[in-house]
C-alpha positions as CSV (number, residue, x, y, z in Angstrom):
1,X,65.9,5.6,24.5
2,X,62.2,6.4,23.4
3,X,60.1,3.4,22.2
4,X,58.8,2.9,18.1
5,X,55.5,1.4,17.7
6,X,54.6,0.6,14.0
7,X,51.1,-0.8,13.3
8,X,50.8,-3.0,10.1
9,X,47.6,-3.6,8.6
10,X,46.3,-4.3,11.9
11,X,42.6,-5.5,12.1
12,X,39.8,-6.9,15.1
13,X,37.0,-8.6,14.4
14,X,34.4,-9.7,16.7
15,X,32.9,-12.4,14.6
16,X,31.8,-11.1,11.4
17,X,31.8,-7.6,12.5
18,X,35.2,-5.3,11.5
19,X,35.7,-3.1,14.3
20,X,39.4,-2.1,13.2
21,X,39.9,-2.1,9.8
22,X,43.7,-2.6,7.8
23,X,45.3,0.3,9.6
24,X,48.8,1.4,9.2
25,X,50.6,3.7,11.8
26,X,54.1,4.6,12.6
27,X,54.4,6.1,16.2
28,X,57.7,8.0,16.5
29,X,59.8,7.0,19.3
30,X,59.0,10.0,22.6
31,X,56.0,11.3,20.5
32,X,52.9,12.5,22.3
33,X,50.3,10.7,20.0
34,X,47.0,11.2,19.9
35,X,44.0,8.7,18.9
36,X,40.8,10.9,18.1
37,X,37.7,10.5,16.9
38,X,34.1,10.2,17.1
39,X,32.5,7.6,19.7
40,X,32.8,3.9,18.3
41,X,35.6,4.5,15.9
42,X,37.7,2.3,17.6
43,X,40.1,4.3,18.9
44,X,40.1,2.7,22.4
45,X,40.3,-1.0,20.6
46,X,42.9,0.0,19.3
47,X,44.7,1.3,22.1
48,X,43.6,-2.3,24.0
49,X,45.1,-4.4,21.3
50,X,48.3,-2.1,21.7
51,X,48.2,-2.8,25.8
52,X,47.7,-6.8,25.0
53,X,44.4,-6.2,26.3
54,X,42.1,-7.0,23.0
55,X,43.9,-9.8,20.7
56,X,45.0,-9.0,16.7
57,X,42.8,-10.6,14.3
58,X,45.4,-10.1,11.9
59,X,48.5,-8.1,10.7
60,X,51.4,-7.1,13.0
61,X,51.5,-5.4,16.3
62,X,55.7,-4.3,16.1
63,X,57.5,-2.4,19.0
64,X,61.2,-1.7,18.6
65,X,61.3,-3.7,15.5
66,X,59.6,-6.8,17.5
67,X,56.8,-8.8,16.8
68,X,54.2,-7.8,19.9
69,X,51.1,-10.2,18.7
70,X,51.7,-13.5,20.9
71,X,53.6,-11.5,23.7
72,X,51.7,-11.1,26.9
73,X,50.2,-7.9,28.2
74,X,52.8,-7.8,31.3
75,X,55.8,-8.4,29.3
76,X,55.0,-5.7,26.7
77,X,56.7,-2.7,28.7
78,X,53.1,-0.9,28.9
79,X,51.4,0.7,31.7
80,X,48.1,1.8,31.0
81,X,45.9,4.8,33.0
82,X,42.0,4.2,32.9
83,X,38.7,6.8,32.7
84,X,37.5,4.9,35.5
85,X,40.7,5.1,37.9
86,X,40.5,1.9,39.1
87,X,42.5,2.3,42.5
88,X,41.8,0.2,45.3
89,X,39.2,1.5,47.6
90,X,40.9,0.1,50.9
91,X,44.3,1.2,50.8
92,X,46.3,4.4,51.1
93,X,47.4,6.1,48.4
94,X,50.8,4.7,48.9
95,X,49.9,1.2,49.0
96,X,47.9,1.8,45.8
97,X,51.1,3.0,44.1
98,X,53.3,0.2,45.7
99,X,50.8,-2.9,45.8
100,X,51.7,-3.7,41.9
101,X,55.6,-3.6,42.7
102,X,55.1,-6.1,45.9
103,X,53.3,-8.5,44.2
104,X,56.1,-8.6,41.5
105,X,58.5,-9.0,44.3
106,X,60.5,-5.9,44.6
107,X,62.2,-5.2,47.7
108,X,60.9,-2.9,50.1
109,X,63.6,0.1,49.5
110,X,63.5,-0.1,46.0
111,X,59.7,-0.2,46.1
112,X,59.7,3.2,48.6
113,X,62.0,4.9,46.4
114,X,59.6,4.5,43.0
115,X,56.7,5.5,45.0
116,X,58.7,8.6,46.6
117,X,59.8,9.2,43.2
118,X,56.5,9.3,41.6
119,X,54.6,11.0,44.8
120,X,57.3,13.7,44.0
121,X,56.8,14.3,40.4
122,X,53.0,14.1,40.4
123,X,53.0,16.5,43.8
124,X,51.2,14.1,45.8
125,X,53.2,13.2,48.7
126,X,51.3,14.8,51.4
127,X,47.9,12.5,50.2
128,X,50.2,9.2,50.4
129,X,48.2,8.1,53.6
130,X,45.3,8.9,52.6
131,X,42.4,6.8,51.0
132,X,41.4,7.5,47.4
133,X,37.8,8.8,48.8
134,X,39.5,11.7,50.7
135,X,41.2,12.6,47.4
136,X,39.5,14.9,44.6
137,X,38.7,13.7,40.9
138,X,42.1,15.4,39.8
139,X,43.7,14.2,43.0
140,X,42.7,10.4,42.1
141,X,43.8,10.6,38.4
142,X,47.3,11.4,39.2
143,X,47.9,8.4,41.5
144,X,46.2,6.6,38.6
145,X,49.2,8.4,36.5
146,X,51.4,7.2,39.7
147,X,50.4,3.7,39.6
148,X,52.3,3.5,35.7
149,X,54.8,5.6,36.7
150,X,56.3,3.2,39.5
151,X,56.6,0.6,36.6
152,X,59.3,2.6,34.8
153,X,57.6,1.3,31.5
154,X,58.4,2.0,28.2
155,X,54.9,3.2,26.7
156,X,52.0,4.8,28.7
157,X,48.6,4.4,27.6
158,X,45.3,7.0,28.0
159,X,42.1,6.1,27.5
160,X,40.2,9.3,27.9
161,X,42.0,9.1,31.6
162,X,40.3,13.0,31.7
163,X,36.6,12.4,30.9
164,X,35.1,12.0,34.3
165,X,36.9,15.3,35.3
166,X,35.3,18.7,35.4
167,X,35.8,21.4,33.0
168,X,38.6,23.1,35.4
169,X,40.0,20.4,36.4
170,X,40.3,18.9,33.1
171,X,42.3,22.3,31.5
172,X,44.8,21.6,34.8
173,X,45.6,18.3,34.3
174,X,45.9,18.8,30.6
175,X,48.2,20.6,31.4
176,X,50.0,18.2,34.2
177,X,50.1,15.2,31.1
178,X,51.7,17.4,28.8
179,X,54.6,18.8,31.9
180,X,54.7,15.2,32.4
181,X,55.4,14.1,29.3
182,X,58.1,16.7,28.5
183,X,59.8,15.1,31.5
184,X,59.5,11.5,31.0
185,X,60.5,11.5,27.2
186,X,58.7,8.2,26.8
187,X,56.1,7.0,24.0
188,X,52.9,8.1,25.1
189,X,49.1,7.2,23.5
190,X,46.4,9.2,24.7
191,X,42.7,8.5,23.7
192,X,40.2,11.3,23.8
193,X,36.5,11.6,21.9
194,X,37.6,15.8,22.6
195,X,39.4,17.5,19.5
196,X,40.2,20.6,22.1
197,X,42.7,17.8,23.8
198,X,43.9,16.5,20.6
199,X,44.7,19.7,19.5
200,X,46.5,21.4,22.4
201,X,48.0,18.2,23.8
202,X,49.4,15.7,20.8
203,X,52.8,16.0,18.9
204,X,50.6,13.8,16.6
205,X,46.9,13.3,15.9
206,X,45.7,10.0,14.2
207,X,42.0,11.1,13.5
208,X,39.7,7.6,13.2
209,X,36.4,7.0,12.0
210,X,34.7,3.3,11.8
211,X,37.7,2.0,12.5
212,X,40.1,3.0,9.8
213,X,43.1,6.0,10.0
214,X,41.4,8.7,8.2
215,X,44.7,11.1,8.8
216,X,47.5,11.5,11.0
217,X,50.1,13.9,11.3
218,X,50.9,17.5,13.5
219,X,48.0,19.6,15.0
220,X,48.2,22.2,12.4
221,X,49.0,20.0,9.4
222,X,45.7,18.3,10.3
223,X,43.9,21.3,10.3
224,X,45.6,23.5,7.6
225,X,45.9,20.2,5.3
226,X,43.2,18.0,6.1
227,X,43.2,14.8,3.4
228,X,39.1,14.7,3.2
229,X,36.0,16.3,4.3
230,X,35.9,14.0,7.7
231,X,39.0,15.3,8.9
232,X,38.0,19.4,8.0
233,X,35.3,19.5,10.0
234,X,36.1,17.0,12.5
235,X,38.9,19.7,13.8
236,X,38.2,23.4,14.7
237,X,36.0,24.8,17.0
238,X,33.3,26.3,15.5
239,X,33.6,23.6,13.1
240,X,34.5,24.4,9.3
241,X,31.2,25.2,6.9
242,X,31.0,23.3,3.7
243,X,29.3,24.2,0.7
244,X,29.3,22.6,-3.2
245,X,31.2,24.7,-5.8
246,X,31.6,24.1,-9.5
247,X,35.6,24.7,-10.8
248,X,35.6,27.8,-13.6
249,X,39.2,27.1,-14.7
250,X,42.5,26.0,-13.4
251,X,42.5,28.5,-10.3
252,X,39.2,29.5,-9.3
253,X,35.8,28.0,-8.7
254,X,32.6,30.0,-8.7
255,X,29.7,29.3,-5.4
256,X,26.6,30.8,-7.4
257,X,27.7,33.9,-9.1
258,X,31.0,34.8,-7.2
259,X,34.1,33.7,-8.2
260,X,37.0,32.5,-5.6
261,X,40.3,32.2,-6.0
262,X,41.4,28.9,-4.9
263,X,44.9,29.8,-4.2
264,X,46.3,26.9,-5.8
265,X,46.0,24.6,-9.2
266,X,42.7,22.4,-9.2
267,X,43.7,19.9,-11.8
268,X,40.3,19.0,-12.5
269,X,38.2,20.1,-15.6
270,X,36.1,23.3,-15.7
271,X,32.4,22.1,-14.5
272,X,33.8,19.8,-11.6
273,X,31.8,20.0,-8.6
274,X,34.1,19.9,-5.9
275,X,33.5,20.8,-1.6
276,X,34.0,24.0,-0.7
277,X,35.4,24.6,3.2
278,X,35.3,27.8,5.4
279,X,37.3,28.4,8.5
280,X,35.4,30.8,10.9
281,X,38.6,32.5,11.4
282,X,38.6,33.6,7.8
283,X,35.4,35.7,8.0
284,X,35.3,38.9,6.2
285,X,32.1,41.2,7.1
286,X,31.1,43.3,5.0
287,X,30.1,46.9,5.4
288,X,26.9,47.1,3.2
289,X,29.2,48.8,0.5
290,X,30.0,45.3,-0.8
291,X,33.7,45.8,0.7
292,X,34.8,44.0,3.0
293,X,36.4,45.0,6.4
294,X,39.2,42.8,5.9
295,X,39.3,43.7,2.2
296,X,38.5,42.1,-1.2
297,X,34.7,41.6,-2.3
298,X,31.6,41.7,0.5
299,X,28.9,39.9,0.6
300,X,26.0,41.6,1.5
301,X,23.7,40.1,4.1
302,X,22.7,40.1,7.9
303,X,25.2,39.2,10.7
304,X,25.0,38.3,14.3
305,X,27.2,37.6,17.2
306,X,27.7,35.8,20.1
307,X,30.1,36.1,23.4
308,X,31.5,33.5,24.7
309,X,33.6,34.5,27.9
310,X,36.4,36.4,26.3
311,X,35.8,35.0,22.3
312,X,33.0,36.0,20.4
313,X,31.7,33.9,17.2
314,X,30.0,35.9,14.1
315,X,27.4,34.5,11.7
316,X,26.9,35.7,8.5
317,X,23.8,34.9,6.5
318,X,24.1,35.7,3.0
319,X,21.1,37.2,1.0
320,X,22.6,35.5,-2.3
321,X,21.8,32.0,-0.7
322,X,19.9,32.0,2.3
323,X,19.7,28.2,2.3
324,X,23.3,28.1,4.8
325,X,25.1,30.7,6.8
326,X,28.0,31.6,4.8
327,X,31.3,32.6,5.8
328,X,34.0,34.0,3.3
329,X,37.2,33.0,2.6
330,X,38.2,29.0,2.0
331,X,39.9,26.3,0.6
332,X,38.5,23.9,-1.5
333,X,38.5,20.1,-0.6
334,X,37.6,17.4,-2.9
């Protein structure tokens, strides 16, 4: 059975500085959870306090209902992969995957049928005599994967274990972690500064900034229901436009002298200046006649566009404020 991981008002301090800051998390057992964010949020702090590797200033650290704070690293049921690899230069491939089983004292059959086992699963049985410098970026990352595997633990750990990777390479092994989870069914934690692997990769994202949970939840409620103004722009790629509207009644808000639906009740008073956010994928352009193409009111103005491989991004600058590009269509955020 999958492994729960509950995080209660969890907090690190390095003297008097608060790098993680009273965060509350629920990590469903088998979920592919994602910690995202911008660099020193302390996302992988978090994920080091988790392992046993960083200690808990304060609140609770709870994994299937038990108290993880004063337990040690090795007894926590984790195995962790790193950005850096960190296999052993000297030895083959296979002892790589089997040296952390022989110095627990497994016997020898046992320890060749996990590495077998995990050689097979990862498809890198015909590099098990081979050193890690005859072995290609992607190549060294999954016996890095391997190493945890032969543990049989309840909880992997990433911490952005795809960083040093190509662009290629890191789609493929995208890729590989997700096939590999589907198999495993366990609780896995996957750090990443890259909202692309957040996105495509995570049954859950939990989106951090200066070390507090700004919103977590599934891929698309995160970025069809995103809590604050952080989290709206944070995911999407061309990121979401903003711009400041005053509410005209219950429904609608006006930006200058058009008035937009807001496709929902505000609740606030007529007058209230609220934030204003555009998808790019909601662009309507205009045909000059002051209709739009995908109908509804135009805005006239001038528009370019840019390939990118097989997308292509539009920008549309609007003559009624040529302050920002503007893009139609929106939700409002507060």
């Amino acid at each position: 059975m999958a492994t729960t991981i509950s995080l209660k008002n969890v907090e690190k301090r390095y003297g008097a500085l608060d790098v993680i800051r009273g965060i509350d998390l629920d990590i469903k057992p088998g979920a592919f959870t994602v910690f995202v964010g911008p660099s020193g949020c302390g996302k992988s702090t978090l994920l080091r306090m988790i392992a046993g590797l960083e200690s808990i200033s304060d609140g609770d650290l709870m994994i299937d209902g038990g108290r993880m704070n004063d337990v040690a690293a090795a007894r926590r049921g984790i195995a962790m992969v790193f950005q850096s690899y960190a296999l052993y230069p000297h030895m083959s491939v296979y002892k790589n995957l089997a040296f952390g089983l022989e110095t627990a004292g497994y016997k020898r059959d046992e320890i060749n049928r996990r590495v077998q086992d995990a050689a097979s699963t990862l498809q890198i049985t015909d590099y098990l005599n081979r050193k890690p410098k005859a072995l290609s970026g992607g190549q060294r990352q999954r016996v890095a994967i391997g190493r945890s595997i032969v543990r049989d633990p309840k909880i992997f750990l990433f911490d952005e274990p795809l960083s040093n990777l190509d662009a290629e390479l890191r789609v493929q092994m995208r890729v590989e972690i997700t096939k590999l989870h589907e198999r495993l069914g366990n609780t896995m934690i996957y750090v990443t500064h890259d909202q692309v692997e957040a996105m495509t990769m995570a049954d859950q994202i939990v989106v951090l900034r200066g070390g507090q949970v700004m919103q977590s939840g599934s891929p698309l409620e995160l970025y069809n229901e995103p809590d604050n103004r952080f989290v709206a722009g944070f995911l999407g790629s061309p990121k979401m436009n903003f711009a400041t509207v005053r509410v005209a009644d219950d429904s609608a808000v006006m930006l200058e002298d058009q008035r937009i639906d807001a496709g929902r009740r505000l609740g606030v008073a007529p007058g209230t200046e609220l934030t204003l956010g555009i998808r790019p994928e909601h662009i309507g352009i205009g045909d000059g006649s002051g209709q739009s193409r995908r109908g509804g009111d135009g805005r006239s103005g001038r528009a370019s566009r840019r390939q990118h491989g097989a997308a292509r991004s539009s920008e549309l600058r609007s003559r009624a404020a040529h302050r920002r590009p503007a893009r139609s269509a929106c939700l409002p955020y507060g």
